[in-house]
N, C-alpha and C positions, 0 to 999 in steps of 0.2 A: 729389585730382586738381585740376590746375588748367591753364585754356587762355587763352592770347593772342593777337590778332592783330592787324598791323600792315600798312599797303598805305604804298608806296612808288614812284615813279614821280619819274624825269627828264627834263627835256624833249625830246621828242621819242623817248626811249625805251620798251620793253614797259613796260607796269603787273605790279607784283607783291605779290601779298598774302603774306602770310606766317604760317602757324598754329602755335603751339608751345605743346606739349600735357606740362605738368608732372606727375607721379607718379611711383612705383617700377617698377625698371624689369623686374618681371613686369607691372606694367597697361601700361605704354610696350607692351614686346613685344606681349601679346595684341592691342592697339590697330593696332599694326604689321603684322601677320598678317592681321586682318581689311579693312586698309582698303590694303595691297600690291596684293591683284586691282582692283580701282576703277582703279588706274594703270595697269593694262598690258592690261585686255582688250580695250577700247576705244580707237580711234585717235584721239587730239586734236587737231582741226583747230585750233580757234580759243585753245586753251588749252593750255600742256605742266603736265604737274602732279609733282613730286617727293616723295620721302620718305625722311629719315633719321632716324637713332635713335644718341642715346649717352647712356649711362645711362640716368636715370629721364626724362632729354627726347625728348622725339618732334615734329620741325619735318615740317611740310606746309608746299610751297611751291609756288605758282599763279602763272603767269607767262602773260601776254595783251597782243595790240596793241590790244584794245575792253577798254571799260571794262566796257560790256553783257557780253561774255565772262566776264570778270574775275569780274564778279558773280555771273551764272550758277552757276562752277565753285567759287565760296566759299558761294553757298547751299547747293549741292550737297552739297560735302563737311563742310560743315560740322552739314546737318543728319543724315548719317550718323554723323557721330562725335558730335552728340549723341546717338544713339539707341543707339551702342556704348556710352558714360560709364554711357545708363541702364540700358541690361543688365548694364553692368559692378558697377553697384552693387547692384541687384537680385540679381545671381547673393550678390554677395559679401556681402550681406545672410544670406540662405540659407546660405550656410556657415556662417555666421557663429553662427545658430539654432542649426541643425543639429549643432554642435559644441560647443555650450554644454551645460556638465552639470544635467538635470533639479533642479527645484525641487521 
């Protein structure tokens, strides 16, 4: 798994961060699924936040007219999808035991 991100901003235009979350695309998907509700249950005043997926990439995209917003919604999201990578590899650890044949 691998993540980058990128903020972007023209003068006078919204601020936009941009997160893009490399692996296969079973860890993209599950990543997708978990972090789809975060965007839609909630109304975003100050922040609109997107999500697509092709192939094994997964972009989050945060777009704000405050920077302070801006911020907010990348701490935000970003420390849940840390906390998904470490589920993710924990679970995947566990299979991983788990299917290994006895010594």
């Amino acid at each position: 798994m691998h993540a980058s991100c990128a903020c972007v901003s023209k003068s006078g235009a919204p601020l936009k961060a941009v997160v893009r979350v490399l692996g296969t695309e079973e860890e993209v998907s599950i990543i997708y699924r978990s972090l789809k509700p975060e965007t839609e249950e909630v109304p975003r005043y100050r922040s609109k936040v997107s999500l697509s997926v092709e192939g094994g990439s997964l972009t989050l995209t945060i777009v704000s007219s405050k920077v302070s917003s801006l911020r907010a919604s990348l701490n935000t999201y970003s420390r849940i999808l840390l906390a998904l990578l470490e589920i993710q590899g924990v679970v995947g650890e566990g299979a991983r035991l788990r299917d290994s044949p006895p010594e």
